[in-house]
C-alpha positions, 0 to 999 in steps of 0.5 A, a space after each residue: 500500500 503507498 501512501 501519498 504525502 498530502 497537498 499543502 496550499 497556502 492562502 495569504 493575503 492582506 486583512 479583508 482581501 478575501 482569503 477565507 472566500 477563496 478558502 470556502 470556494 476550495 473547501 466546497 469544490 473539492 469537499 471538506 470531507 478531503 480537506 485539513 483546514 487550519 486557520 493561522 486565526 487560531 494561533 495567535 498567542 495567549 495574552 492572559 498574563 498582560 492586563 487588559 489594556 495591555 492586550 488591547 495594544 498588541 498588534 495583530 497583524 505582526 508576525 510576533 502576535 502568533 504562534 507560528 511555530 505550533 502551526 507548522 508542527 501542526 501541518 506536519 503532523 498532519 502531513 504524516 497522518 497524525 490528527 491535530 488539535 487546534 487551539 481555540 482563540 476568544 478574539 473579545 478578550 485576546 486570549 487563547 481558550 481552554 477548548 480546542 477542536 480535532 482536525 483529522 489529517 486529509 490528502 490536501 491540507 489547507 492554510 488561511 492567513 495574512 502572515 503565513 507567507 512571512 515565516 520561511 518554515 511556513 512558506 517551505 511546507 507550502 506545495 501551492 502558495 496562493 496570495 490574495 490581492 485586493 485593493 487597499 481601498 476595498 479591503 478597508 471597505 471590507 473589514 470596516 462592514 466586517 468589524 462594526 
């Protein structure tokens, strides 16, 4: 019996660019049934340790707010046949929670998010490497209905 190493994608893109609609549109076309799906969304770092107002002035959108490197040990475990589990992160309070979910290695691996292409390790486990480009304008459209 032989066994194929799993396709990884990567899906990048600025915030509001429409990263996780093209995530979707794969998800659905080939079925998530065949799909590992992680989000880098779920990797961002526990902030419980710093006081509220503190968290508040984390800038999420710099590679350092995430755990990059439990991610990539996620999509190779996936890689390998091993299931995941991943964190589950509470947005409104900045911290990671005590929950996670399973996700079950697949024969193509999907990863979504602004950073993953940043961090070489990532960008190397990547086989198709998908970048989303949008107009500034329409992002900022985009997250301001998205956000409010």
């Amino acid at each position: 019996m032989s066994h194929t190493m799993p396709l990884v994608i990567g899906i990048a893109g600025g915030s509001g660019s429409g990263k996780t609609t093209v995530a979707q549109e794969i998800l659905q076309r080939v079925g998530p049934e065949r799909i590992a799906f992680l989000q880098h969304d779920a990797y961002y770092k526990d902030l419980s340790g710093l006081p509220p107002a503190q968290r508040a002035e984390v800038n999420f959108d710099h590679p350092n707010s995430l755990e990059t490197d439990l991610l990539i040990r996620h999509v190779e475990q996936l890689k390998s046949g091993q299931p995941v589990e991943v964190p589950i992160y509470d947005f409104a309070h900045h911290v990671r929670t005590a929950h996670t979910y399973t996700v079950q290695p697949r024969g193509v691996i999907l990863v979504e998010g602004i950073l993953i292409f940043v961090e070489p390790a990532l960008r190397a486990i990547c086989d198709v490497k998908l970048f989303v480009d949008t107009d500034s304008d329409l992002r900022f459209i985009r997250r301001l209905q998205r956000d409010i």
